[in-house]
C-alpha positions in Angstrom: 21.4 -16.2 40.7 22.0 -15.2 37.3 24.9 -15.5 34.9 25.7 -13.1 32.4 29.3 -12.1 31.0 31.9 -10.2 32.8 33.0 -6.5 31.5 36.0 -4.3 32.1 33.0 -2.2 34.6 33.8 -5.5 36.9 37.4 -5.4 37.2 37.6 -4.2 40.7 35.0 -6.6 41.8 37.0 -9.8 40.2 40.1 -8.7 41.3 38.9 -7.8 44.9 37.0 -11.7 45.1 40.4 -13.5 43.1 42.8 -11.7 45.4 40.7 -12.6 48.6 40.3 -16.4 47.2 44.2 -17.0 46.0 46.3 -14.3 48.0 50.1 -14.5 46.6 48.9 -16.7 43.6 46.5 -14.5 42.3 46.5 -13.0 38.6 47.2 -9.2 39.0 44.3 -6.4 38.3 46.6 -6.2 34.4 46.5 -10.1 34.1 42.6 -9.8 34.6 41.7 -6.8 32.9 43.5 -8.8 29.7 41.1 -11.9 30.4 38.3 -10.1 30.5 39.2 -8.1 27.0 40.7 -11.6 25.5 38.5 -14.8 26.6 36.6 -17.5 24.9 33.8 -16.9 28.1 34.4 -15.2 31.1 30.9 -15.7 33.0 29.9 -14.3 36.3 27.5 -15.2 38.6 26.0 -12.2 40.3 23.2 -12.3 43.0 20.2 -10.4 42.0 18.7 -10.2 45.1 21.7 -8.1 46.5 22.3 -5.5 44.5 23.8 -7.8 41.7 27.1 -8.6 44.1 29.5 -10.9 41.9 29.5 -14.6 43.7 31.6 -16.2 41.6 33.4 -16.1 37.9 34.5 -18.6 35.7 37.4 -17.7 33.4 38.0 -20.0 29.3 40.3 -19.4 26.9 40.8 -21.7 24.1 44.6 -21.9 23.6 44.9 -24.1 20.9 42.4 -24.7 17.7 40.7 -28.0 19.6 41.4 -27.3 23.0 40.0 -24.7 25.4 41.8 -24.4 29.1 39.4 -23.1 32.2 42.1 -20.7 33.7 39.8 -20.3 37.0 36.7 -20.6 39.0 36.1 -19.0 42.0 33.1 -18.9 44.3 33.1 -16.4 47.0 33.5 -18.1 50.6 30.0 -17.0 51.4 28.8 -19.1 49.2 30.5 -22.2 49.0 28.9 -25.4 49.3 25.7 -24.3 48.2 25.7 -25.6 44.6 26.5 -22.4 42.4 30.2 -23.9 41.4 27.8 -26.5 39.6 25.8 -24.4 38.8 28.4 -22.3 36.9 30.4 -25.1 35.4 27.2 -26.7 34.0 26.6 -23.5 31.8 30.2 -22.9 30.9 30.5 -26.7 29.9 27.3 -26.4 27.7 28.7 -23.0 26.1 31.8 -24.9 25.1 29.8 -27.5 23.8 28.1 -25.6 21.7 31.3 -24.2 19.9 31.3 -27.3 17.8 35.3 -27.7 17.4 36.1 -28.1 20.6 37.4 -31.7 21.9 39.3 -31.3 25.4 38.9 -29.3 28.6 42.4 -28.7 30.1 42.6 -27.0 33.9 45.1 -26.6 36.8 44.1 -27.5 40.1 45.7 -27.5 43.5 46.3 -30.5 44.2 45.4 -29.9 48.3 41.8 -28.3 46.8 39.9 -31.7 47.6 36.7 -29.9 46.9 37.6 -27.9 43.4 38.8 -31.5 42.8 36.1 -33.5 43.3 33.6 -30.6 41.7 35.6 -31.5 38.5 35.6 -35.0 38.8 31.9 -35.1 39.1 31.4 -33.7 35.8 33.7 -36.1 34.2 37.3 -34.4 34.7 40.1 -36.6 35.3 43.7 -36.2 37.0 46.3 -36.8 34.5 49.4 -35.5 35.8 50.6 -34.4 39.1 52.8 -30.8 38.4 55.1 -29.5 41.5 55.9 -26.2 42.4 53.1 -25.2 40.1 52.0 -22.4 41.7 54.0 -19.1 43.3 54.1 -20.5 46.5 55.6 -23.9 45.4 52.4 -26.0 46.0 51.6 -28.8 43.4 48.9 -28.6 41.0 47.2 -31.5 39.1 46.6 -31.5 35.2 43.1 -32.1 35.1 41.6 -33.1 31.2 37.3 -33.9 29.8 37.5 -34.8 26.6 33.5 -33.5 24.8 
């Protein structure tokens, strides 16, 4: 697996794996062709053995001068539970490190996601508020902060 950065050539492909991943809640083709022009990183993680298919994509933007928020992660269903969320958090946390001014990670979670929530929580995220009727479809999401 290898990471490199997303471009407006993958559009289709991101939108094709966040629609299949979030349904009704996920961003719209415009909403993600503007994160891919406007992002602090927006990695993917493409398999190189088959024919560079996108597995998953992580999306930062840093939305105030300290702060950076990590709008989403997705890995495709395929290949869940095999490591690469890790995988692609680990680099995306070391390439926010390495910006120097930045103090906090900020992220949304759904607060049913057990797994995205313990992924974060293993690299040091905690739960610090509880949000209902975050999402579209009126589900709950918890505020989720790392201070680097």
């Amino acid at each position: 697996m290898n990471i490199k950065m997303v471009s407006t050539k993958d559009l289709d492909e991101i939108f094709r794996l966040e629609s299949n991943t979030f349904k009704k809640d996920a961003f719209s083709k415009n909403s993600i062709l503007n994160l891919i022009i406007n992002n602090t990183f927006f990695f993917k993680l493409i398999n190189k053995d088959n024919s560079n298919e996108i597995v998953g994509f992580i999306i930062v933007i840093q939305d105030q001068e300290h702060r950076v928020n990590l709008i989403n992660l997705i890995i495709s269903k395929q290949y869940q539970n095999k490591g690469y969320g890790s995988h692609l958090l680990k680099y995306t946390l070391f390439k926010i490190k390495e910006m120097n001014n930045i103090e906090v990670i900020v992220l949304n979670v759904n607060s049913k996601n057990e797994v995205a929530i313990w992924l974060y929580q293993k690299f040091g995220f905690r739960i610090v508020q509880k949000i209902e009727n975050y999402y579209r479809q009126k589900k709950s999401a918890y505020l989720m902060i790392l201070n680097i």
